[in-house]
N, C-alpha and C positions, 0 to 999 in steps of 0.2 A: 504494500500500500504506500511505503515510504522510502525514498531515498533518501536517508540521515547521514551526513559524514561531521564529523569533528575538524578539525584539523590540527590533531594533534602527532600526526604524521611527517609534517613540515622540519623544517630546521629554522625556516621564517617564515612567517605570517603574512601570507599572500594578501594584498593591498589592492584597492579600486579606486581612483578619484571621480568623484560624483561633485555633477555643477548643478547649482540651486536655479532654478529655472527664471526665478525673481528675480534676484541681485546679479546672478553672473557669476556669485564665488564658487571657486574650488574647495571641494576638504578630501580630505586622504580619510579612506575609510580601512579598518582591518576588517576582513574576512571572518569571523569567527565558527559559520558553521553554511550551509547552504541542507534544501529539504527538498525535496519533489515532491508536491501532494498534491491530487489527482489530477497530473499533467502538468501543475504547474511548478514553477522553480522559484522559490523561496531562499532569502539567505536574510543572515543576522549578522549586523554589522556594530563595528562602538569605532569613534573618532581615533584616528589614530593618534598615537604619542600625545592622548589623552590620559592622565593615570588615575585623573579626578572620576573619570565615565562610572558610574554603575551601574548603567544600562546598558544596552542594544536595544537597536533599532530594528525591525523587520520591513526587508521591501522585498516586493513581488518584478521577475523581473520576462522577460518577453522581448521576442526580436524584432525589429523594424526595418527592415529591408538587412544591410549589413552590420545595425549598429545593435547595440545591449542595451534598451532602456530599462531604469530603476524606476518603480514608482509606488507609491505608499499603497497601504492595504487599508480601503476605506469602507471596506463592509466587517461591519460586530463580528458575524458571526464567524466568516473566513479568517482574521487577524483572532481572534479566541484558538480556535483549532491551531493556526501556526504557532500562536505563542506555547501553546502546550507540548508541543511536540519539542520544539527548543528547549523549554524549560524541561521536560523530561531528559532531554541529552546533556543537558551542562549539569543538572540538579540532581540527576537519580545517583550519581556516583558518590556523594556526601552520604556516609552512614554515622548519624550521629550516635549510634547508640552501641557502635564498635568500640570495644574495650583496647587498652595499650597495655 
């Protein structure tokens, strides 16, 4: 149903720059995870050489002739299901109740 990768595979934390469609800026984003759910390609991103972040972002992304558009997830229901599945990959690995 899902294509989940981490990317903890890497030796570097493959990077995108995304431009704000408004202003014209550039930000460096990291990579954290990318999903495919039902057909679509999901990824989770935080500002790069940000160390303040405590979030991710989730954008949906889709091809346009040659190019990779990014673009938010604006329906409840779709952005609930993606975030879950994210937060199941960074979050299930925490067992707080494992003994040292």
């Amino acid at each position: 149903m899902a294509d989940i990768e981490k990317n903890e595979e890497f030796d570097e934390i493959p990077t995108i720059f995304l431009t704000d469609e408004e202003t014209g800026e550039e930000t460096e984003f990291e990579i954290l995870a990318r999903a495919e759910l039902d057909g679509q390609l999901y990824f989770a991103l935080i500002p790069a050489n940000d160390e303040t972040a405590e979030e991710y972002i989730i954008l949906k992304a889709h091809e346009d002739g040659e190019d990779i558009v990014f673009e938010s997830v604006d329906d409840d229901d779709e952005f609930e299901k993606v975030e879950e599945y994210f937060n199941d990959l960074f979050f299930s690995e925490i067992n707080y109740d494992e003994e040292e």
